[in-house]
Structure formats: structure tokens, C-alpha cells
MIZALO-148577 format. One record per residue: chain; x, y, z of N, C-alpha, C in turn. Coordinates in Angstrom, 1 decimal, padded with zeros to 4 digits. Example, Ala and Ser with C-alpha at 12.3 -4.5 7.8 and 13.67 -1.06 7.14 Angstrom:
<rs>
+-------+--------+--------+--------+--------+--------+--------+--------+--------+--------+
! chain !   n_xx !   n_yy !   n_zz !  ca_xx !  ca_yy !  ca_zz !   c_xx !   c_yy !   c_zz !
+-------+--------+--------+--------+--------+--------+--------+--------+--------+--------+
!     A !  013.2 ! -005.7 !  007.8 !  012.3 ! -004.5 !  007.8 !  013.2 ! -003.3 !  007.8 !
!     A !  012.8 ! -002.2 !  007.1 !  013.7 ! -001.1 !  007.1 !  012.9 !  000.0 !  007.9 !
+-------+--------+--------+--------+--------+--------+--------+--------+--------+--------+
</rs>
This chain:
<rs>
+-------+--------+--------+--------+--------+--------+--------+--------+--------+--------+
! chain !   n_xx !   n_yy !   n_zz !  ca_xx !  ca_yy !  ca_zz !   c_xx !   c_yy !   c_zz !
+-------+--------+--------+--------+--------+--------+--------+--------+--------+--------+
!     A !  083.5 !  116.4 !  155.3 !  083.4 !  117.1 !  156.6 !  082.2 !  118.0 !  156.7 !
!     A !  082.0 !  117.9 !  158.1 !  080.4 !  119.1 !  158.1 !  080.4 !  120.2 !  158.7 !
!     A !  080.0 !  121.2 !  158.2 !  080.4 !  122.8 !  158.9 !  079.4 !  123.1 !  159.4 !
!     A !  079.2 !  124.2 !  160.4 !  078.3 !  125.1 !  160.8 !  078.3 !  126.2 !  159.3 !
!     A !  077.1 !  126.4 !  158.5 !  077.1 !  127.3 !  158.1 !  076.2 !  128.2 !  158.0 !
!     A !  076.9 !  129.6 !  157.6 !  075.9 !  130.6 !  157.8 !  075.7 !  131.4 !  156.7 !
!     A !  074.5 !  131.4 !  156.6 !  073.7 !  132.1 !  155.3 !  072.8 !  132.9 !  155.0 !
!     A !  072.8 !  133.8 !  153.8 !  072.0 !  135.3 !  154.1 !  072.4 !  136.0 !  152.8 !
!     A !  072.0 !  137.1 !  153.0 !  071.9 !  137.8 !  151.5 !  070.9 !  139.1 !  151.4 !
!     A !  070.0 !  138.9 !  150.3 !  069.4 !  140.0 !  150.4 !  068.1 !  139.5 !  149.2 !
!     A !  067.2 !  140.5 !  149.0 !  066.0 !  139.7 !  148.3 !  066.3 !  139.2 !  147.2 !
!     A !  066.9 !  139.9 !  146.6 !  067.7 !  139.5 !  144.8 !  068.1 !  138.0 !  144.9 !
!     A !  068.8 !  137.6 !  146.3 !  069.5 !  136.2 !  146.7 !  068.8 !  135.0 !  147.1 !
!     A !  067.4 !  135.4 !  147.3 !  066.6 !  134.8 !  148.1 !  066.0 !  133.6 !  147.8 !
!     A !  065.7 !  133.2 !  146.6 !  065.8 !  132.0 !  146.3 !  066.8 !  131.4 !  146.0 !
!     A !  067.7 !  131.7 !  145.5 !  068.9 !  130.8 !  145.9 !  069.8 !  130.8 !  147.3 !
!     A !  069.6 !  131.2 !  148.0 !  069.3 !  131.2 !  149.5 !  068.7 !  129.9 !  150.2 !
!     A !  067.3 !  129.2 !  149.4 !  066.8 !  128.7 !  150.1 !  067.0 !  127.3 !  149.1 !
!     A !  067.6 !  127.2 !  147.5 !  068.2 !  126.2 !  147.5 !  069.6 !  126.0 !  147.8 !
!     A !  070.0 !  126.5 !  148.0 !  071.7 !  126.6 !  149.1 !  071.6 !  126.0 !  150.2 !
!     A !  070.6 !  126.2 !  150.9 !  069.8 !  126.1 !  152.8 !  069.9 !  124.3 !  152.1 !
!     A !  068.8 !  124.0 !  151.1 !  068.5 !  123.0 !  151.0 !  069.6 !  121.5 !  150.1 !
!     A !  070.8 !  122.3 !  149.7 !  071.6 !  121.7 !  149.2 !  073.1 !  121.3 !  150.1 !
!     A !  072.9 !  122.1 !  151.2 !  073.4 !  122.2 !  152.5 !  073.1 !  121.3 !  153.3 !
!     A !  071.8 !  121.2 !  153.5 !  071.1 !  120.7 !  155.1 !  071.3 !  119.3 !  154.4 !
!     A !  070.8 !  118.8 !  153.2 !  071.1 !  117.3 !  152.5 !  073.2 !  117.0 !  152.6 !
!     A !  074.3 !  117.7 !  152.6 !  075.0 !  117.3 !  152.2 !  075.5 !  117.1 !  153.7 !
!     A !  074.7 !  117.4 !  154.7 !  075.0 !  117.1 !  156.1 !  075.8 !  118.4 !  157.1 !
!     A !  075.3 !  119.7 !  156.2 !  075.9 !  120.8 !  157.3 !  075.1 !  121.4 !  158.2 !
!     A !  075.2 !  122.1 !  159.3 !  074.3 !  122.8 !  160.2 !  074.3 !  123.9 !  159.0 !
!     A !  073.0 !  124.4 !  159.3 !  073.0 !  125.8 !  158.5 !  071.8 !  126.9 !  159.4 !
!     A !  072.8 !  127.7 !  159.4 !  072.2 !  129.4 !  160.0 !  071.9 !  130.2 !  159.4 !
!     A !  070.3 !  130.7 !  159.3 !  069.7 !  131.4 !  158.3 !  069.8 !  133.2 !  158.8 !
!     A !  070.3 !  133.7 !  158.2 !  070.8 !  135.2 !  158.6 !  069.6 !  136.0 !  157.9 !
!     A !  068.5 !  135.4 !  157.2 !  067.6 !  136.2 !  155.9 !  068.4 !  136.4 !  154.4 !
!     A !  067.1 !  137.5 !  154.1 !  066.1 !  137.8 !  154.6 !  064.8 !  136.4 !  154.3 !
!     A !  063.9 !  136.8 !  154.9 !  062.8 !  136.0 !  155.1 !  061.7 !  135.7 !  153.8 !
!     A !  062.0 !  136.6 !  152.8 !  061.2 !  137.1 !  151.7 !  061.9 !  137.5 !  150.8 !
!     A !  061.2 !  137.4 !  149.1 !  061.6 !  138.2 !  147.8 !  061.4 !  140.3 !  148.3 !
!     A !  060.9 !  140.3 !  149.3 !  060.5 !  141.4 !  149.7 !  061.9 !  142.2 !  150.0 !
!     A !  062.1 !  143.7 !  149.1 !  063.1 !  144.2 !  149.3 !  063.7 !  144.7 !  150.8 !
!     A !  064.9 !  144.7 !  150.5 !  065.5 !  145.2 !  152.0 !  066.9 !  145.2 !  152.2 !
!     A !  067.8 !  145.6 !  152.9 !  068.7 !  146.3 !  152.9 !  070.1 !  145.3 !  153.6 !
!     A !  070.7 !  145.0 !  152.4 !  071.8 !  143.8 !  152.7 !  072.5 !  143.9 !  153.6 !
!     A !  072.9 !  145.2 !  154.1 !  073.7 !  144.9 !  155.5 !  073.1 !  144.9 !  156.8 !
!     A !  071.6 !  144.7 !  157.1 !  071.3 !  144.1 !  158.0 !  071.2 !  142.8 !  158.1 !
!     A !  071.1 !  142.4 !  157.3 !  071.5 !  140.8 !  157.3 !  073.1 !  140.2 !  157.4 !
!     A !  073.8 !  141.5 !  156.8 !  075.4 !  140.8 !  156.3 !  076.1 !  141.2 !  157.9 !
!     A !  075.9 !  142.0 !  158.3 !  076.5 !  142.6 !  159.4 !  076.1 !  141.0 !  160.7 !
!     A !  075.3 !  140.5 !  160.6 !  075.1 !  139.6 !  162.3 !  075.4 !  138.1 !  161.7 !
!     A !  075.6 !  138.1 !  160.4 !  076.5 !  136.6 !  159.6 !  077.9 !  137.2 !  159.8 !
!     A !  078.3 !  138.1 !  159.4 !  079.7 !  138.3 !  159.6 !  080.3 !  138.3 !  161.0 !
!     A !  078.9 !  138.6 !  161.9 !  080.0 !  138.5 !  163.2 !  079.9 !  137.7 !  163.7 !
!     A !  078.9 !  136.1 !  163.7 !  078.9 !  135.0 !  163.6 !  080.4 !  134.3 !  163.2 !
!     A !  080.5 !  134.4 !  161.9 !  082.0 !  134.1 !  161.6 !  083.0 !  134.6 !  162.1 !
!     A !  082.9 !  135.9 !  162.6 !  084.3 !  136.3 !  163.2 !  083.8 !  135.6 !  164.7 !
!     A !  083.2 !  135.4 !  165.5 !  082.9 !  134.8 !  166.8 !  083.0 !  133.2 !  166.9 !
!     A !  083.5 !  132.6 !  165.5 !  083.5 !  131.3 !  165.4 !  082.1 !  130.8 !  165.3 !
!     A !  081.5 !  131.0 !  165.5 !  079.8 !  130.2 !  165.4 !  079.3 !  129.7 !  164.3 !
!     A !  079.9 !  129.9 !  163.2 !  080.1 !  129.6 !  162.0 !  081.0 !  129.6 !  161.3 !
!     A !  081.7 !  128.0 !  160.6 !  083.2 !  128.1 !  159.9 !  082.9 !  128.9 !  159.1 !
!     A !  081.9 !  128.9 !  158.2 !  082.2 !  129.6 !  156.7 !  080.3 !  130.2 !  156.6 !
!     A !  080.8 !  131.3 !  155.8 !  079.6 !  132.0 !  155.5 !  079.6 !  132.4 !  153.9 !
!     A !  078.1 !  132.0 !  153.6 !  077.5 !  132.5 !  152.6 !  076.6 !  133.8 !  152.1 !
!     A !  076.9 !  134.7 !  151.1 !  076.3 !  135.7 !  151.2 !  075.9 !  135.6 !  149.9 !
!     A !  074.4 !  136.2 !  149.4 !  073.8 !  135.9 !  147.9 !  073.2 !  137.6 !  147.8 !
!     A !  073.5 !  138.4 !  147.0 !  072.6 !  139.2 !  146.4 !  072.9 !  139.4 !  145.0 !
!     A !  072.0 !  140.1 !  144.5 !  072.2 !  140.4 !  142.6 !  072.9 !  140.5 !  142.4 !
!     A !  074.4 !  141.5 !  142.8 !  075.8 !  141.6 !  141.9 !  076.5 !  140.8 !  142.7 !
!     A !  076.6 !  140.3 !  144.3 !  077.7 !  139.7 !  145.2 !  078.3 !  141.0 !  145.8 !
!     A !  078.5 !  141.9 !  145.2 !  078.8 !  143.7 !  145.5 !  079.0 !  143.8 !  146.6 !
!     A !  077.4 !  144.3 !  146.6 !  077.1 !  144.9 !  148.1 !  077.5 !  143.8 !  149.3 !
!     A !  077.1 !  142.7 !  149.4 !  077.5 !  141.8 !  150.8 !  078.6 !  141.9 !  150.8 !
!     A !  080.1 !  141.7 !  149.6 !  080.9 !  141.2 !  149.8 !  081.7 !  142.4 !  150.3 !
!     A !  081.5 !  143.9 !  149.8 !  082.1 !  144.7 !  150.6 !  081.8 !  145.7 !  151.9 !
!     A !  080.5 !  145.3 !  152.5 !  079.9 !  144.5 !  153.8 !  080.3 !  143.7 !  154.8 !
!     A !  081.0 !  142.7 !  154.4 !  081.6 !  141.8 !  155.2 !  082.5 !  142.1 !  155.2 !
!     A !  083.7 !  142.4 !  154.2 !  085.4 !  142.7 !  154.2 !  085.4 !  144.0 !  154.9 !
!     A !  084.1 !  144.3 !  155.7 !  084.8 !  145.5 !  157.1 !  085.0 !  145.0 !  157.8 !
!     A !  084.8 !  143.6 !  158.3 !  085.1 !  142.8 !  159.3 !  086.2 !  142.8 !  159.0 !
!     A !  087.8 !  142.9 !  160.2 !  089.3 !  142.6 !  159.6 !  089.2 !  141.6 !  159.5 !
!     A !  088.7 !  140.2 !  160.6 !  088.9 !  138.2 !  160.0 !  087.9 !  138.1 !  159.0 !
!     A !  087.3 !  138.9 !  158.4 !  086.7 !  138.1 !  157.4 !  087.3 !  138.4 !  155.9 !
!     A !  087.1 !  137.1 !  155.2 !  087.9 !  137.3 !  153.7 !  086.5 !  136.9 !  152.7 !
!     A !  085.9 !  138.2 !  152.8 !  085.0 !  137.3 !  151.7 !  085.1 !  137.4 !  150.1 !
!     A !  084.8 !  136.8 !  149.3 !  085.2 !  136.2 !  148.2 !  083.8 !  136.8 !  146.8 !
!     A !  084.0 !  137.1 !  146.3 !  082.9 !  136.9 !  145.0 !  083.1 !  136.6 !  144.0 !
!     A !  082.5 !  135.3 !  143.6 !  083.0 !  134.4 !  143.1 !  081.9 !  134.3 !  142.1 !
!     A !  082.0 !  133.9 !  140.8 !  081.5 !  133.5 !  139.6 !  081.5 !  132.7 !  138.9 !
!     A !  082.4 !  132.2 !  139.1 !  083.1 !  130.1 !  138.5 !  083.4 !  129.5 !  139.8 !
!     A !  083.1 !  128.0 !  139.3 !  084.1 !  127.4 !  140.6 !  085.5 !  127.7 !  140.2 !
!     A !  086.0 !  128.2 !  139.5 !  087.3 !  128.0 !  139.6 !  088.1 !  129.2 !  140.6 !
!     A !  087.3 !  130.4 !  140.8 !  087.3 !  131.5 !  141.6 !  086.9 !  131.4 !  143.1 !
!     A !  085.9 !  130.3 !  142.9 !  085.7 !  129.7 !  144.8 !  086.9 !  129.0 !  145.0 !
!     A !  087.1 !  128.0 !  144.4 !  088.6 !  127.1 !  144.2 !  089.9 !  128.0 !  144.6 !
!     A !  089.9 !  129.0 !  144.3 !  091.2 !  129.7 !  144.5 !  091.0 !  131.1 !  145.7 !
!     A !  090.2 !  131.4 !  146.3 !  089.6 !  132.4 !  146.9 !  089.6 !  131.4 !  147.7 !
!     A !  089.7 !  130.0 !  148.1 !  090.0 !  128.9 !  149.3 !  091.3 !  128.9 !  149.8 !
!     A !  092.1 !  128.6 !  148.2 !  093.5 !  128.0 !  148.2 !  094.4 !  128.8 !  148.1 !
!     A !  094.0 !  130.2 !  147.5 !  095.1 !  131.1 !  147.8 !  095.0 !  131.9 !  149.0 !
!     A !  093.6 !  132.6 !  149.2 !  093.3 !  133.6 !  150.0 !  092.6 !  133.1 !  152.0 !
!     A !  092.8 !  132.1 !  151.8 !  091.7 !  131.0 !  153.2 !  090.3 !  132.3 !  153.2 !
!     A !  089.5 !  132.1 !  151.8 !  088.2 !  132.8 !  151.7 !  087.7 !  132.7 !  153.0 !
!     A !  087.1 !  133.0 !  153.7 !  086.0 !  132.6 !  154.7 !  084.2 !  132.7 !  154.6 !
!     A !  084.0 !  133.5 !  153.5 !  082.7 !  133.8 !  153.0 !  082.9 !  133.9 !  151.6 !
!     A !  082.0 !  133.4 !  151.1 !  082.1 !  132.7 !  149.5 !  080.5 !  133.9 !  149.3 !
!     A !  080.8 !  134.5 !  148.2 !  079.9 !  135.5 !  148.4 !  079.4 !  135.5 !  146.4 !
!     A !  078.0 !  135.3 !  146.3 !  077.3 !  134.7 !  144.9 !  076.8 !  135.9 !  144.3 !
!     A !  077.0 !  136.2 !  143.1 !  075.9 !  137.2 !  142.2 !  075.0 !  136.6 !  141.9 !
!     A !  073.6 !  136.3 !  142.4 !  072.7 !  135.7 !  141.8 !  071.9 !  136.0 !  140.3 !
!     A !  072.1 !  136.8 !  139.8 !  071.5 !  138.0 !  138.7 !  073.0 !  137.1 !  137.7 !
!     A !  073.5 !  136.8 !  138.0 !  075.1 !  136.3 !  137.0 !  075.1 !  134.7 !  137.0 !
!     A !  074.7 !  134.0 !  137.4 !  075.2 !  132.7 !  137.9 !  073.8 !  132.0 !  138.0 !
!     A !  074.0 !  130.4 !  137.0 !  072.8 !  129.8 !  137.2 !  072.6 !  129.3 !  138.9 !
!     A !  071.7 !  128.8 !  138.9 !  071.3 !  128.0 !  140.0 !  072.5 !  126.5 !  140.6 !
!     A !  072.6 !  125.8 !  139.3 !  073.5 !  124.9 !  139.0 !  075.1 !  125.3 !  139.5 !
!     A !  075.3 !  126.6 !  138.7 !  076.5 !  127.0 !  138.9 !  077.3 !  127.7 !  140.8 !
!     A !  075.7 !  128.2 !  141.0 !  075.9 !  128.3 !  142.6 !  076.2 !  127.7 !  143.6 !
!     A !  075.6 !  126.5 !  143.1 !  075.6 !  125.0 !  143.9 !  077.4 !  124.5 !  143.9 !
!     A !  077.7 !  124.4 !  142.8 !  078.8 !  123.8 !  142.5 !  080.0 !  124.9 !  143.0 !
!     A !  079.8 !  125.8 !  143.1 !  080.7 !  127.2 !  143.4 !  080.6 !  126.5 !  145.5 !
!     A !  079.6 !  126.4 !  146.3 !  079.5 !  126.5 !  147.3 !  080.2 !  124.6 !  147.7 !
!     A !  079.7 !  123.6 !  146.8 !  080.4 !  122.9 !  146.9 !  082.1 !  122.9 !  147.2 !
!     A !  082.7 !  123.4 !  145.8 !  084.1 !  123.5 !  145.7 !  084.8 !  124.2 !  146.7 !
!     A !  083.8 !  125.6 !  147.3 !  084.1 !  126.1 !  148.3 !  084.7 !  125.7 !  149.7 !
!     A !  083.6 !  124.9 !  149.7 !  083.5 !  124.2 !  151.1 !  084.6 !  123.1 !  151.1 !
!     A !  084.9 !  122.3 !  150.1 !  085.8 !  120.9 !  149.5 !  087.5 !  121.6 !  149.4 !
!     A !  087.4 !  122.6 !  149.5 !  089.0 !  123.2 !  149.0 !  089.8 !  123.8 !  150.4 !
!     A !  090.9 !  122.9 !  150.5 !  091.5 !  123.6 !  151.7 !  092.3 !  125.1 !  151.6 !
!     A !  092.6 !  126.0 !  152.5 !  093.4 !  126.7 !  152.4 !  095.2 !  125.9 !  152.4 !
!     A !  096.1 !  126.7 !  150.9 !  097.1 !  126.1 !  150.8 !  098.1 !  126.4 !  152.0 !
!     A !  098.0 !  127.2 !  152.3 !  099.1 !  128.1 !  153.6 !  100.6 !  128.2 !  152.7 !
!     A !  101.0 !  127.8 !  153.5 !  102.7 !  128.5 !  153.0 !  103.3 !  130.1 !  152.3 !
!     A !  103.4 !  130.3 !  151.1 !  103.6 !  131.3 !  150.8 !  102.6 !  132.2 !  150.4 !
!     A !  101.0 !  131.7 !  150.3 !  099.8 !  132.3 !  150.7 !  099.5 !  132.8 !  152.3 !
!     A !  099.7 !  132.6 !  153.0 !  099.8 !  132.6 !  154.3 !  100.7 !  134.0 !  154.3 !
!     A !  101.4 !  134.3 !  154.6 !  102.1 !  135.6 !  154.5 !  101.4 !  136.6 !  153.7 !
!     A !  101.1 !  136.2 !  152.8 !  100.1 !  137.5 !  151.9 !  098.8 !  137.5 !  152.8 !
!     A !  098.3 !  136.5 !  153.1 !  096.8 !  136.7 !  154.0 !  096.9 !  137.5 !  155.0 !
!     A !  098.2 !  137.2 !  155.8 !  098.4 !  138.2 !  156.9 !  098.9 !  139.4 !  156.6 !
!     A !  099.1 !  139.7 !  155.6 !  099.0 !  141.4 !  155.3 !  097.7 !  142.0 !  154.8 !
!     A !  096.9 !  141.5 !  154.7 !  095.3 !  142.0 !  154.6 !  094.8 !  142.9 !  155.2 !
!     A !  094.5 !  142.9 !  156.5 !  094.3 !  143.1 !  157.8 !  095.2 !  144.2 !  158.4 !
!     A !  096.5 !  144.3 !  157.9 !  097.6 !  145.4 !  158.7 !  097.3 !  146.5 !  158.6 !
!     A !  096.0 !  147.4 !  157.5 !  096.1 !  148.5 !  157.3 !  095.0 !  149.3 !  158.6 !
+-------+--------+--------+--------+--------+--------+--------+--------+--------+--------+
</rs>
């Protein structure tokens, strides 16, 4: 299946940013570049803040976020109440950050994680449904506070 996706980060992310862009655009998804534009430093939540509201406005199913630790973007975006973003370090944590939690942003430490390992994390990501049922009730207590 093919998503709209949206992607962004911060300079630390930035090449893998642009093999993500490119491992994406080949696997047949739309992809929306949120930055930054450069290795040139700069400040992750101007980038994370107009990908996150992309996803909460539907404009993009699923969003990607890449800086050094995953840190900073991922608790960036989880201001947003619909967004669940995820930081993930194995596929086996994008895998379940799908199936337990319906992740909606898969969020990478690049400084942690090969190149290889990124790819395959955004794969599994995107390939893994949300399970619902007795996950589903926990998701909707997220949000209540």
C-alpha cells in the first residue's frame, strides 16, 4: 500500500532524511519534505511542529521524524493530542509502537542506528497494522489528560 508521507528532522537527521526520501519515493510513497534543507544546524521544532500538523490535518498518514537522540522530535510531536509518536531503535520497537500503540510517527535516533537499520525500522513501520481490540482502549486513554 502507498502513503502520503511526511518527513523531517533536524541537521543530525539529515542524511538519513534524504536516504529515507529516497527509499520511500522508490517503494512508491508520496513523500513531504518538512527539512531541514542542510547539515546546517537548527532548531527541531520548527520543522516538527508543521509535520505534526500535517498529520493531525490528515495530509499525511504517517510521519517521520530523524534527529541525533529521536528525543527532541519525539517529545515535540507527542504535544500534538492525535499524534503517537514512537522512538524506535529495532524493528522490533517500530513493529510494536504499530501493533500495540497505532504509532503514527515513527521517530529515529540517527547518532544510534545504522543507515540499514533505519530503513528496515521505517519499512516494518509502515507494513505493520494497528492490532485494535484490547490495545484500542489503552490508546484512547492517552489523550484524556
Amino acid at each position: 500500500m502507498a502513503y502520503n508521507i511526511a518527513i523531517g528532522g533536524d541537521h543530525a537527521g539529515y542524511t538519513y532524511k534524504k536516504l529515507l526520501t529516497a527509499y520511500l519515493n522508490e517503494a512508491g510513497h508520496q513523500v513531504k519534505d518538512f527539512g531541514p534543507g542542510s547539515e546546517e544546524s537548527v532548531d527541531y521544532p520548527d520543522h516538527v511542529h508543521p509535520l505534526a500538523k500535517a498529520v493531525v490535518k490528515k495530509d499525511a498518514d504517517f510521519g517521520i521524524l530523524i534527529c541525533g537522540s529521536g528525543n527532541g522530535v519525539a517529545m515535540t510531536a507527542n504535544k500534538y493530542k492525535q499524534i503517537r509518536a514512537a522512538l524506535c531503535w529495532k524493528t522490533e520497537l517500530a513493529k510494536l509502537a504499530r501493533e500495540h500503540n497505532d504509532a503514527n510517527v515513527l521517530c529515529i535516533p540517527a547518532r544510534f542506528v545504522s543507515e540499514k537499520e533505519a530503513e528496515e525500522m521505517v519499512k516494518v513501520f509502515l507494513d505493520t497494522a494497528f492490532e485494535g481490540g484490547r490495545h484500542q482502549n489503552r490508546v484512547n486513554k492517552i489523550a484524556d489528560c
